[in-house]
TORPA-4810 file (N, C-alpha, C, O; in nm, 3 decimals):
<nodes>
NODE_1_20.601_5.396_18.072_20.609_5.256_18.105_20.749_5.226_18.159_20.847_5.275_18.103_X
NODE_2_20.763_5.136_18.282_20.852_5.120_18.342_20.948_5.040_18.246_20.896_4.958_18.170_X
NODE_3_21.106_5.061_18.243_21.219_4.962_18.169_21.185_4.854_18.293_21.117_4.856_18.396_X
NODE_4_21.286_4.746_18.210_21.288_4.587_18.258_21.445_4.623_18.367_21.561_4.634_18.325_X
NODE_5_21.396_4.635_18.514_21.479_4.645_18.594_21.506_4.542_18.664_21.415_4.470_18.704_X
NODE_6_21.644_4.513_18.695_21.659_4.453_18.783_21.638_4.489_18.911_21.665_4.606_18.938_X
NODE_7_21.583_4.391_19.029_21.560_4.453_19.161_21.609_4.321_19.255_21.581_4.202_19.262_X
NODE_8_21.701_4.418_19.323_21.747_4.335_19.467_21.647_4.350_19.566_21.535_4.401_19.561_X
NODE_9_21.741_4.267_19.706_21.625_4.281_19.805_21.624_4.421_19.857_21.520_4.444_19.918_X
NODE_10_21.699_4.513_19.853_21.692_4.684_19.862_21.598_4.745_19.808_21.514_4.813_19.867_X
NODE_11_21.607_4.724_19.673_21.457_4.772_19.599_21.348_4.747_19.644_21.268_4.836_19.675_X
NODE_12_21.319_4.586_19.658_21.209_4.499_19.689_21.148_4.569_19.852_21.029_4.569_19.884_X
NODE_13_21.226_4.606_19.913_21.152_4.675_20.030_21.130_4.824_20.033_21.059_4.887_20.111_X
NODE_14_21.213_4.875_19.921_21.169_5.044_19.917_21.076_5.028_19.876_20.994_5.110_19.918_X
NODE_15_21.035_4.953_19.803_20.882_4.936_19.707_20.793_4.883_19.786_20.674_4.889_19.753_X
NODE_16_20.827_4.824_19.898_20.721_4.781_19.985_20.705_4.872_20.099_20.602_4.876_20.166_X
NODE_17_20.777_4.923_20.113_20.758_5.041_20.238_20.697_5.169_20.192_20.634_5.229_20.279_X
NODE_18_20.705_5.239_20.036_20.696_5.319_20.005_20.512_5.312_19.960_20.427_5.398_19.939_X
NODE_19_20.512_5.178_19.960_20.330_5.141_19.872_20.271_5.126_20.020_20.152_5.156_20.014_X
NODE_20_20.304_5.095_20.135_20.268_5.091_20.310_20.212_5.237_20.294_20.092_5.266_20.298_X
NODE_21_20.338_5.341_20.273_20.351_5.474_20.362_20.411_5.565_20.210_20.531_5.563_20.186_X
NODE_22_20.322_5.635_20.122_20.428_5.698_20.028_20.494_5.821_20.106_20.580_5.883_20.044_X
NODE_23_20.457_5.870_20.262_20.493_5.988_20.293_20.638_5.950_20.372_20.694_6.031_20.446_X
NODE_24_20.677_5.846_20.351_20.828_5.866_20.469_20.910_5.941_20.466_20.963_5.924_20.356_X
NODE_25_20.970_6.033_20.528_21.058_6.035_20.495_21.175_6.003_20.461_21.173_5.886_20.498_X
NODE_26_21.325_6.025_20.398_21.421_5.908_20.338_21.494_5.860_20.478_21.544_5.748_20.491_X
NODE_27_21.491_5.941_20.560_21.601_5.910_20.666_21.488_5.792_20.724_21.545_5.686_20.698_X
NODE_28_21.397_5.769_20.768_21.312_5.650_20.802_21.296_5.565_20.714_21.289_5.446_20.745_X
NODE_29_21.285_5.608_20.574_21.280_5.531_20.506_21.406_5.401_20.506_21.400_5.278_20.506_X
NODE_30_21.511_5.492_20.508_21.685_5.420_20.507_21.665_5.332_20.658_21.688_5.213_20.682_X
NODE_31_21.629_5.409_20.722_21.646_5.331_20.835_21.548_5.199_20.834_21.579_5.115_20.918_X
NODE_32_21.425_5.165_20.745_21.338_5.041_20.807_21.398_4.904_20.692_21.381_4.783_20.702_X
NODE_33_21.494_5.010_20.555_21.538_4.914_20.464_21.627_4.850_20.540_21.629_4.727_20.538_X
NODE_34_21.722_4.928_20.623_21.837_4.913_20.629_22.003_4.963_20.570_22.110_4.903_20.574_X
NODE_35_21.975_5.073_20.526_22.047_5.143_20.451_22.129_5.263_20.481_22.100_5.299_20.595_X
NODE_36_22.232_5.352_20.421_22.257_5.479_20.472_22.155_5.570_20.415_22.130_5.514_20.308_X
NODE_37_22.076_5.686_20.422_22.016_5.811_20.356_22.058_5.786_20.209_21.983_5.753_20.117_X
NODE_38_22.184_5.805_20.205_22.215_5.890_20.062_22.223_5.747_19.964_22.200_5.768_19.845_X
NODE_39_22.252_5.614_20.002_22.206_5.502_19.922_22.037_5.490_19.902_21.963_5.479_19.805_X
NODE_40_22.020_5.497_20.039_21.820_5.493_20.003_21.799_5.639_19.908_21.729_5.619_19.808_X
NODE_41_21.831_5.730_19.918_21.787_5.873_19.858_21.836_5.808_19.684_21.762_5.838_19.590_X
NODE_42_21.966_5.718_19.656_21.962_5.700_19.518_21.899_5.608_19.435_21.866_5.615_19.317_X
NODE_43_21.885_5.484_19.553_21.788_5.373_19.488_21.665_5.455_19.480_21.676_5.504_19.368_X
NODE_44_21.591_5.486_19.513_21.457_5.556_19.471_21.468_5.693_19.413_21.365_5.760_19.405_X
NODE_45_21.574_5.738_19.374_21.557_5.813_19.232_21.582_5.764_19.105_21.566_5.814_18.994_X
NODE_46_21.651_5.591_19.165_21.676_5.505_18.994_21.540_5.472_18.958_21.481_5.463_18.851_X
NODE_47_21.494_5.452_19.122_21.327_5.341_19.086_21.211_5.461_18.993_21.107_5.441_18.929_X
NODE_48_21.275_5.559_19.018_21.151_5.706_18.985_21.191_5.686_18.889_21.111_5.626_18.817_X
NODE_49_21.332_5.718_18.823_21.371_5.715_18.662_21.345_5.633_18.587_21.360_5.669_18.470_X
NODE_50_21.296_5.487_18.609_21.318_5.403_18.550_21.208_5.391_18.531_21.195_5.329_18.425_X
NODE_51_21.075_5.426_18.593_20.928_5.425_18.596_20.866_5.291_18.702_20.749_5.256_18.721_X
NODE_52_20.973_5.246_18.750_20.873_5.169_18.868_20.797_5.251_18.959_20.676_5.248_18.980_X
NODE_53_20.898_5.335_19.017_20.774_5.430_19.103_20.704_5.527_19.034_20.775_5.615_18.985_X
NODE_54_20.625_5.534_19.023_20.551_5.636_18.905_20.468_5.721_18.956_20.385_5.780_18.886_X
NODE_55_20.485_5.742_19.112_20.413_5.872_19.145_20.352_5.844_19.326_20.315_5.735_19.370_X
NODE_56_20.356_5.923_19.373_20.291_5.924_19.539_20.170_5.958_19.548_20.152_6.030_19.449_X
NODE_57_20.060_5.950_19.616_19.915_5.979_19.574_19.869_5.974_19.727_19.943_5.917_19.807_X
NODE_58_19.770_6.022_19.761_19.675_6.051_19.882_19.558_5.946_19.873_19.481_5.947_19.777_X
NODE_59_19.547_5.862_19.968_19.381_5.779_19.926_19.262_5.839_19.941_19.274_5.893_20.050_X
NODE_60_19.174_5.858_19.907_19.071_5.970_19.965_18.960_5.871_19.913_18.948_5.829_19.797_X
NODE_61_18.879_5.841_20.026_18.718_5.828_20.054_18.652_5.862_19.954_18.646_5.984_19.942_X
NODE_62_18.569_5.772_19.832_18.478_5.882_19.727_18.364_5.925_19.855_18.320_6.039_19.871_X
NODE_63_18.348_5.869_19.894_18.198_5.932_19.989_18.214_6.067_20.056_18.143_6.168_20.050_X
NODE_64_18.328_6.043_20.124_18.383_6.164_20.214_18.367_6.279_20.149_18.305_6.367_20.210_X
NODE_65_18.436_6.322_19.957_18.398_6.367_19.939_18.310_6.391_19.836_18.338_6.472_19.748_X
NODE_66_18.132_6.286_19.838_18.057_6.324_19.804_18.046_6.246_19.674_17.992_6.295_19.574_X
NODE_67_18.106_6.110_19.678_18.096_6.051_19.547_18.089_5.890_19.589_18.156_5.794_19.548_X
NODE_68_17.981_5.898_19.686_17.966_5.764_19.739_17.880_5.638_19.651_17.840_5.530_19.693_X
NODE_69_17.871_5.689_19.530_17.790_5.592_19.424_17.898_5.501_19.327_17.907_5.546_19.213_X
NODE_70_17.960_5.410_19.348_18.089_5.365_19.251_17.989_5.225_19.183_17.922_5.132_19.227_X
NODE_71_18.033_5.285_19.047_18.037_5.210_18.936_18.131_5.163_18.873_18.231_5.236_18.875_X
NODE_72_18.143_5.052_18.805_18.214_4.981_18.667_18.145_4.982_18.549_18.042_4.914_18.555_X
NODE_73_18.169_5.038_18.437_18.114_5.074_18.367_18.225_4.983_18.246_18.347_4.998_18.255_X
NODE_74_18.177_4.911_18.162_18.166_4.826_18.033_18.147_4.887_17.928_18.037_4.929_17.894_X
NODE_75_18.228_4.898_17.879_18.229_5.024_17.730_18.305_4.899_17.603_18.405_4.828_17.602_X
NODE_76_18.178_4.929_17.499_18.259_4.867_17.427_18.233_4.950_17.276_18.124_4.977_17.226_X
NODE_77_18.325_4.970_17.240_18.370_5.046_17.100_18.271_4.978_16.989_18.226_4.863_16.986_X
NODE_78_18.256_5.066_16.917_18.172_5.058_16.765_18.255_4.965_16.684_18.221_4.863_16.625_X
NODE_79_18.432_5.052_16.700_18.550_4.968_16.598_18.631_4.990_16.685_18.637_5.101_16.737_X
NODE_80_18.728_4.871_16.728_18.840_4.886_16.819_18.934_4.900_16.733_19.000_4.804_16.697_X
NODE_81_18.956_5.038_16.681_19.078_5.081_16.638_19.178_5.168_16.701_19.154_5.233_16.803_X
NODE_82_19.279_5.168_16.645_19.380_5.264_16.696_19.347_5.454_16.717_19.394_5.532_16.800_X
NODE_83_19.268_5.473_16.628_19.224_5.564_16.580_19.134_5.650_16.705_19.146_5.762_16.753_X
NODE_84_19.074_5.580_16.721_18.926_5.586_16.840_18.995_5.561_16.998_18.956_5.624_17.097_X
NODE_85_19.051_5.508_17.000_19.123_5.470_17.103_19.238_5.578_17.253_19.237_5.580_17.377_X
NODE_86_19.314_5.647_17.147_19.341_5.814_17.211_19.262_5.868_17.268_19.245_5.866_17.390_X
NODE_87_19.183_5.944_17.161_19.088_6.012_17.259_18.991_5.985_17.334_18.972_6.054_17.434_X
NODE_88_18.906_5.880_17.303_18.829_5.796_17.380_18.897_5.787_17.535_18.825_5.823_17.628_X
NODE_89_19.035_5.741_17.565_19.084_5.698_17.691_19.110_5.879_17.740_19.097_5.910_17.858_X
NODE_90_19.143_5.971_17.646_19.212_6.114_17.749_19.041_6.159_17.745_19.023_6.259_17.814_X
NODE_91_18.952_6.123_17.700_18.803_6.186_17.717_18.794_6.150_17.835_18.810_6.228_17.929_X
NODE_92_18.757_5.973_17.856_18.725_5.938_17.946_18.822_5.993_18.123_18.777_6.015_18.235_X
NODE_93_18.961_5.997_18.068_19.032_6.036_18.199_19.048_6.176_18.240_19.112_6.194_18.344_X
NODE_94_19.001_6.282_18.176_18.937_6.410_18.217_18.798_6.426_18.306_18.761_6.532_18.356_X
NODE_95_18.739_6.319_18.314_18.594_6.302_18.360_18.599_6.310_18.519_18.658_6.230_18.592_X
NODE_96_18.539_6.406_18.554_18.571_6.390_18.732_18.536_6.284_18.799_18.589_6.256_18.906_X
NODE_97_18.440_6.210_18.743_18.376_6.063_18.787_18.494_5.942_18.773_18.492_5.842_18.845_X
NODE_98_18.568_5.959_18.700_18.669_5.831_18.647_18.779_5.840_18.764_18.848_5.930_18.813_X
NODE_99_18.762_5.718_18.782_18.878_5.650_18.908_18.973_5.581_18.851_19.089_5.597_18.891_X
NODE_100_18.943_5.486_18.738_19.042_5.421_18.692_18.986_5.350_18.544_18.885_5.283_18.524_X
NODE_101_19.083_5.389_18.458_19.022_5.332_18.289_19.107_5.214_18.289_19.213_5.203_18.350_X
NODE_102_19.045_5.117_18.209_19.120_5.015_18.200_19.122_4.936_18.072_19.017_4.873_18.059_X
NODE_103_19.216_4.915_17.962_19.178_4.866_17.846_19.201_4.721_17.814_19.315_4.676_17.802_X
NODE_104_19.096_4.648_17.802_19.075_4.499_17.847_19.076_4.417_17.703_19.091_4.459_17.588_X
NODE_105_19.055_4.290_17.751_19.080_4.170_17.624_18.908_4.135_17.667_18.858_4.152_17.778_X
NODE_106_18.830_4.075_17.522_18.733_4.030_17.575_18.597_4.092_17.476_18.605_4.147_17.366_X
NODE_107_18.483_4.062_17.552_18.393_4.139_17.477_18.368_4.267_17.490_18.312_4.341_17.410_X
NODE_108_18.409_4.290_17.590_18.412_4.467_17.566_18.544_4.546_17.551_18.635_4.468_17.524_X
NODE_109_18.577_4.642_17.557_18.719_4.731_17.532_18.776_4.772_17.634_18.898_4.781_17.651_X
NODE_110_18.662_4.809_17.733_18.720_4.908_17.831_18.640_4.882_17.992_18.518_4.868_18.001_X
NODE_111_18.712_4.879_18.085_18.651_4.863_18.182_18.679_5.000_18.289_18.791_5.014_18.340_X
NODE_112_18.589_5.076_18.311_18.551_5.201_18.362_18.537_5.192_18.478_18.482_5.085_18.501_X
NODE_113_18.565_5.271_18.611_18.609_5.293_18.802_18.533_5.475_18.747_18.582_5.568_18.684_X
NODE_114_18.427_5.457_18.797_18.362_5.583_18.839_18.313_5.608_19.012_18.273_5.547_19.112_X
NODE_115_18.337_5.692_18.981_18.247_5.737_19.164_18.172_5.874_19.115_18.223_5.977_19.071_X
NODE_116_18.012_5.835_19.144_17.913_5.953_19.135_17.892_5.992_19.255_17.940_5.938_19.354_X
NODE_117_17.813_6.098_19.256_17.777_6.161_19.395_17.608_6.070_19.405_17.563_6.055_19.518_X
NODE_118_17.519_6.011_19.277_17.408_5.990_19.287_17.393_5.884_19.153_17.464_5.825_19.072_X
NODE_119_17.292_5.896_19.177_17.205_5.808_19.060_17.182_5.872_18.922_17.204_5.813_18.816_X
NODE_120_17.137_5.995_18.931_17.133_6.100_18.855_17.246_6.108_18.743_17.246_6.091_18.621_X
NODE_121_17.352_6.146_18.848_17.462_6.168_18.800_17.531_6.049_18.740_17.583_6.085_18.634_X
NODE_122_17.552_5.931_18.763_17.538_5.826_18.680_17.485_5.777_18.572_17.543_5.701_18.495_X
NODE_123_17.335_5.831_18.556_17.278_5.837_18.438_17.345_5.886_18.384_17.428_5.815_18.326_X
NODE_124_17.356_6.073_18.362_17.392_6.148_18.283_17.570_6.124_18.285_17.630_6.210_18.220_X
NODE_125_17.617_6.068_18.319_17.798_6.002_18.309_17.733_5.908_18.183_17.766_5.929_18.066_X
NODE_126_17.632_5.795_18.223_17.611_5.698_18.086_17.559_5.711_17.986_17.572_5.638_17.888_X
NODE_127_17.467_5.842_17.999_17.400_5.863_17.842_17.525_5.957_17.747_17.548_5.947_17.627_X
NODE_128_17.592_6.046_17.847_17.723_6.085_17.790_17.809_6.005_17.679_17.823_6.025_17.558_X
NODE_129_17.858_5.908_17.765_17.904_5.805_17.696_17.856_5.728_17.537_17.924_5.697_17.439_X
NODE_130_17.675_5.714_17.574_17.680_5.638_17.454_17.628_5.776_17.360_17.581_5.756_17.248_X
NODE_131_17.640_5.904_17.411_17.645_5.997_17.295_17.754_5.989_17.229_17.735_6.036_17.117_X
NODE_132_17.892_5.941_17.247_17.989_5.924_17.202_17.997_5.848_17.101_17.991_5.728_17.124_X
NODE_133_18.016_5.900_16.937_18.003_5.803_16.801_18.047_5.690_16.790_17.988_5.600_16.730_X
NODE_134_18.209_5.672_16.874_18.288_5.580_16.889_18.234_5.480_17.023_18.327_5.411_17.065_X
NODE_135_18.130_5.464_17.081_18.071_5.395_17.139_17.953_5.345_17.105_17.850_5.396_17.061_X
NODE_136_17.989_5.225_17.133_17.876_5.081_17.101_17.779_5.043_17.185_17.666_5.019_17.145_X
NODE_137_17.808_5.036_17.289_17.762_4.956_17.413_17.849_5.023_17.568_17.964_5.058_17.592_X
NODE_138_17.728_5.015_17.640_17.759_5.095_17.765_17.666_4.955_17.860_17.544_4.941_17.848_X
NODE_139_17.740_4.878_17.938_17.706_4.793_18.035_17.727_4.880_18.202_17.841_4.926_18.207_X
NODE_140_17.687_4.895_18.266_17.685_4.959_18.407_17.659_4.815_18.529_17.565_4.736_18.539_X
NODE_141_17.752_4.824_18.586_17.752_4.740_18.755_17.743_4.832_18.853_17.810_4.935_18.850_X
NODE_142_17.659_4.803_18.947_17.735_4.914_19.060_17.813_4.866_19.213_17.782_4.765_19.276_X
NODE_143_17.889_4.935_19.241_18.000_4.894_19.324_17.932_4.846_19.448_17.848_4.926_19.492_X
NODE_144_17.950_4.718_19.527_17.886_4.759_19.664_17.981_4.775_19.779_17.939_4.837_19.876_X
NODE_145_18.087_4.735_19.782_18.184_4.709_19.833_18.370_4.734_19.772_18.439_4.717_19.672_X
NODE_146_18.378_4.769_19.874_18.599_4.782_19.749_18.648_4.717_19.900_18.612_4.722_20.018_X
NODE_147_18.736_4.664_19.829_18.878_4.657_19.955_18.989_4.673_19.861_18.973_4.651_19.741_X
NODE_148_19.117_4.717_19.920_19.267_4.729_19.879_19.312_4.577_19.905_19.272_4.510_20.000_X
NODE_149_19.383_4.541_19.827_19.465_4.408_19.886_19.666_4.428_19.890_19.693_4.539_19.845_X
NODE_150_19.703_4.405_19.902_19.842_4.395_19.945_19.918_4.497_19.828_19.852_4.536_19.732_X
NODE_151_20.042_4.531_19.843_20.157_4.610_19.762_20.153_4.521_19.640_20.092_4.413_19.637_X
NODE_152_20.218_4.571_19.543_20.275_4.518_19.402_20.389_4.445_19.456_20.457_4.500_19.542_X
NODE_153_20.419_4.328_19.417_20.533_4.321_19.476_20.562_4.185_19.304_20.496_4.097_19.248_X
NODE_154_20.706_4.254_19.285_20.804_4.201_19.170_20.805_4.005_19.194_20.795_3.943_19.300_X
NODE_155_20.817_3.968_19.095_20.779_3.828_19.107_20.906_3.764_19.122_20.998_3.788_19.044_X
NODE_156_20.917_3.688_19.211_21.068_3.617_19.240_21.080_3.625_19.359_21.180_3.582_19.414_X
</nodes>
């Protein structure tokens, strides 16, 4: 989890250029902030250390490869304890289907980002699940549509 950083307007655009394009390189990078290299090369090893930037990633198509069925899946625990809670989330995030776990306020616990290849395979992702002791309730939506919307951007 990221510390409580302060961020100038230097930061505020490495973080916006870097969530655009994570592949820049630093010398372009320096150049669209406005910066020299070796100042841009240190602000974004404070932003890495500090846990704002927390990693570069590839977007990839579930369909493209072969996982054009996206679900949200509604999981809600037997007992929302601490206990159940660990492994339940590193179960669920080993799952090749899981896009994104999410642990929510509300009537259920957990809100689940799967991409199946089918219907099939969705089933057997949900009967999985409520084989799980520590599961109560298994609600399923299915995705029809995603869009991305804009960068993270720090409030102020």
């Amino acid at each position: 989890m990221a510390q409580n950083v302060i961020l100038d307007s230097v930061d505020r655009a490495l973080i916006d250029e870097l969530q655009k394009d994570g592949r820049l390189s630093n010398k372009v990078l320096a150049q669209r902030v406005g910066v020299a290299p070796s100042t841009c090369l240190a602000r974004t090893q404070r932003l890495q250390n500090a846990g704002v930037i927390r990693g570069y990633h590839a977007e990839i198509d579930p369909a493209a490869v072969g996982r054009g069925l996206q679900a949200m899946l509604m999981v809600r625990l037997t007992t929302h304890s601490r206990p159940l809670l660990g492994p339940f989330v590193e179960w669920v995030r080993r799952l090749p289907q899981t896009r994104a776990v999410h642990h929510v306020s509300g009537p259920d616990d957990f809100l689940i980002h799967v991409a199946c290849a089918d219907t099939d395979e969705l089933q057997r992702l949900v009967l999985d699940l409520t084989a799980r002791g520590e599961v109560g309730r298994v609600q399923t939506d299915l995705v029809f549509s995603s869009w991305t919307c804009g960068p993270v951007t720090p409030p102020g």
